[in-house]
Every structure is written in C-alpha cells, then in structure tokens.
C-alpha angles and dihedrals in degrees: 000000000000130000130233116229130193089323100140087201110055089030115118088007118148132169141054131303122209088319084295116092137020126212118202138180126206130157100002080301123107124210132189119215142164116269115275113258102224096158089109099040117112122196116222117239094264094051086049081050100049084048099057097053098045075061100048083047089052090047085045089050088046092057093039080064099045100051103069077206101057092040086052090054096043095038083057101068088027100122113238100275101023119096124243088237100056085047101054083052091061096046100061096035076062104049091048090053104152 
C-alpha cells in the first residue's frame, strides 16, 4: 500500500477507480492500494442473513417513498438533516432486531 504525499490532487481522495486502484484515507493520510480480490470470499450465514434483511429494509424503505402517506408519516419523526429514506432503513433495521 503506498502513501500519498503533498499531492494536492490525490489528497483526501477515497474510493475506487475503474476496479484498479483504491484510494483510502485514514488518519488525514491518504494510501493507494490494488482492488481488493473477494471472488473467493464466503460469507458465513450470519453475514447472507444480515444481508437479506438490509434488502428487505431497503425495499421497505422503497415503498416508504412511494406511498405520500407512509413518507408523511416517516418524514414526520425524520429528524431535521437526515433523509426519509435513511430513515425508513433504520426503522425497519430497528423493528427486526434479532
């Protein structure tokens, strides 16, 4: 992994060019490194069913924004700079705690 160093440019840089290069910031410092290879990664059961439900709470959060009523009735304990969607998501994240 490589640092960046005063180039105005790359500094403060995060994020993921053509499925190359990453750029990261930790710390005020920013690295460069390849993109990560996660073909023969496999999530364990836990990690499949956290992710279902993170999709049923984005579907949720879909039809929350779709419905004027439901995003009424969302928007109205949305606290003043977070999204309705975001806030749909948590809502229902919340009320599926395991």
């Amino acid at each position: 992994m490589a640092r960046v160093k005063n180039n105005i440019i790359i500094q403060g840089l995060s994020g993921a060019l053509n499925k190359q290069i990453v750029f990261k910031t930790r710390n005020k410092k920013t690295f460069v490194c390849s993109y990560p290879d996660m073909s023969k990664v496999v999530p364990s059961e836990k990690q499949v069913k956290e992710k279902n439900r993170f999709s049923k709470a984005v579907r949720y959060a879909q039809s929350v924004l779709a419905d004027p009523k439901k995003k009424q009735e969302v928007a109205a304990h949305t606290p003043p700079g977070k999204f309705v969607y975001h806030q749909a998501i948590g809502d229902y994240l919340a009320s599926t705690k395991e």
